[in-house]
N, C-alpha and C positions, 0 to 999 in steps of 0.2 A: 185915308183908309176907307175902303168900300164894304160895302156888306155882306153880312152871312150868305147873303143868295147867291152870289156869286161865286162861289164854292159850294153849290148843289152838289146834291148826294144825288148818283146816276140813277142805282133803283131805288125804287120806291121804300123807304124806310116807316118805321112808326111815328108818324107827328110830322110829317111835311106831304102839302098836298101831291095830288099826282103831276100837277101842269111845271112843276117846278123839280122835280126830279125826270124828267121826260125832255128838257128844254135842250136847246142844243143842236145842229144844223145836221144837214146828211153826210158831209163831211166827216162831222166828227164822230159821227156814230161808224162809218165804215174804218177808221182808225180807230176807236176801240173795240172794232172785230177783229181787226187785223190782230192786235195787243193781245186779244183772248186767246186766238187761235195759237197765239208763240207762246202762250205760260205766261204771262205778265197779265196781271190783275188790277185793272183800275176801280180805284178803295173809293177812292170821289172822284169830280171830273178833273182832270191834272195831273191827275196823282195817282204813278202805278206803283206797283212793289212789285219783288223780282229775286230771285239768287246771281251768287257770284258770276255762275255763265251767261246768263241774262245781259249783265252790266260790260261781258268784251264785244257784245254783238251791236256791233255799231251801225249794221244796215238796218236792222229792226228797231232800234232806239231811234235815229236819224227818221228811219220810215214813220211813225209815230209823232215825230218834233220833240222828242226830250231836249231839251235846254239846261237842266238841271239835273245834277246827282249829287243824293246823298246817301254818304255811307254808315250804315249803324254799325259800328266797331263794337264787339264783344272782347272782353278783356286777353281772351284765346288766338284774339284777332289781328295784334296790335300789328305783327310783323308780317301780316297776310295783305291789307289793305294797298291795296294801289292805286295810285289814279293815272288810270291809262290814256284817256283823250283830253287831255288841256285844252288843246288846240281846239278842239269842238264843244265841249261842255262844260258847266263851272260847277266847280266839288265844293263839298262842302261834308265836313264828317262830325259824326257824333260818337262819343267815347262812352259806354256802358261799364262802368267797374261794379262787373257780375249785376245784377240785376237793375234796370231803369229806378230814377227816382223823381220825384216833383220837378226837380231845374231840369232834367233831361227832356221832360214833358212839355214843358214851357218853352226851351228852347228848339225845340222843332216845333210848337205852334206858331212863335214869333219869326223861324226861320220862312216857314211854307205861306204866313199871311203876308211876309215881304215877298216872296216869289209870286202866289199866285194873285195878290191886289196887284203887282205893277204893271199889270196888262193882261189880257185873255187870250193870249199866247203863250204866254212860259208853261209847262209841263216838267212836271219832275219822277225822275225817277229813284227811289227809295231800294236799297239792297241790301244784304247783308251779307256774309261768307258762311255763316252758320243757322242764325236764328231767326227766321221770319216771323217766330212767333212775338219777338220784341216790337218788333215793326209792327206790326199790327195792335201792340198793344199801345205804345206810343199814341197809333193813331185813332182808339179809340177814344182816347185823351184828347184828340185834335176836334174829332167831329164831337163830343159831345158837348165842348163849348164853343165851339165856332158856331153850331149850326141851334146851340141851346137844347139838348135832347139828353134824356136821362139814359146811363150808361148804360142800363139795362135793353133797351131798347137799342143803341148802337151795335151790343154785344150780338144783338138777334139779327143785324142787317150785316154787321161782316160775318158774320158762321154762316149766311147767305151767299157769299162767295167765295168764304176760304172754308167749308163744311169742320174741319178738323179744326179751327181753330177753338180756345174753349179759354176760361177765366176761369178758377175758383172760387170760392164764395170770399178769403182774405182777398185775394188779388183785385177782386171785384168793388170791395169792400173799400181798399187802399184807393182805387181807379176814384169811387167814388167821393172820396175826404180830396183829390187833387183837387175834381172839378170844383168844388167849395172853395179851395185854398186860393184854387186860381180867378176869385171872384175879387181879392184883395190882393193882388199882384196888378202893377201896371209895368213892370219891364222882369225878365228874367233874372231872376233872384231879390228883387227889388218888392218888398211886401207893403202892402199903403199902413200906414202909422194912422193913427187916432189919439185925440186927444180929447180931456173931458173939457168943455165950454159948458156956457149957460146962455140961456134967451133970455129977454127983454123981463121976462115973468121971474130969472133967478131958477127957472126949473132945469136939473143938469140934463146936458144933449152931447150925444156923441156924434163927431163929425170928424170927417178926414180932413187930416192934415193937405193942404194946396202945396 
């Protein structure tokens, strides 16, 4: 598994230096102008979000290197979801019954750290048919423990690039008890156990379970 840096945050957010949000070749900075200029927003370096018409346009996905799509299914959604280019990119979707919850959260951090650690080429693209605002919260979930930065702070660096996007103080609230939750999580749905032991002195110590 590789490291948070490796999934730098493009602009400069609260709590990571500048030379590390900046990083990146000239390359790939003229491919996330290209991505800007079409509606497609990359949230970190990899990783754009997009709407349904976004995801048939396969010269601008192609143009860009997506390799990855994933579809955030809203319950509205079930019979709407398609996946149109097999042949070129590999899907992968996620089911929302009405609003995201912890494993939802979890499972697209565990999804996006196996796509974007197995190399600095894969790029993923992230869409919905109705709600980018799940996407976004999802991924607020992602950067705040990928990269260790408080949700608050995350919240301030995507309303940076999606202006309308906004949490309320439960929502917020809730975002914040994942990242916690997700400190005692090693696999998707999977929570670390503890058990009470004793040290050498008989004093009780809590230690996770191996």
């Amino acid at each position: 598994m590789g490291t948070a840096g490796r999934t730098h945050v493009r602009q400069l957010p609260v709590g990571l230096p500048a030379t590390e949000a900046k990083q990146g070749d000239d390359e790939e900075e003229k491919e996330a102008g290209e991505a800007d200029k079409r509606g497609l927003r990359e949230i970190i370096t990899r990783v754009y979000v997009g709407d349904y018409e976004d995801s048939k346009n396969i010269l601008l996905l192609g143009s860009i290197g997506i390799t990855h799509i994933i579809i955030v299914r809203c319950t509205e959604e079930y019979q709407m979801a398609r996946i149109i280019y097999p042949h070129k990119f590999e899907y992968f979707i996620i089911d929302l019954e009405g609003d995201y919850n912890f494993t939802q959260c979890t499972h697209l951090k565990f999804l996006l750290d196996e796509i974007l650690f197995e190399n600095g080429q894969n790029r993923v693209f992230i869409h919905s048919y109705i709600s980018l605002e799940k996407i976004l919260s999802l991924l607020v979930f992602y950067i705040a423990t990928t990269l260790s930065l408080d949700v608050e702070d995350v919240l301030t660096y995507v309303k940076r690039i999606v202006p309308d996007f906004s949490m309320d103080t439960e929502e917020s609230d809730k975002m914040y008890y994942y990242t916690k939750r997700h400190m005692l999580t090693y696999y998707p749905g999977e929570c670390t156990s503890y058990l009470d032991v004793r040290d050498q002195k008989g004093s009780p110590q809590v230690a996770p379970k191996e």
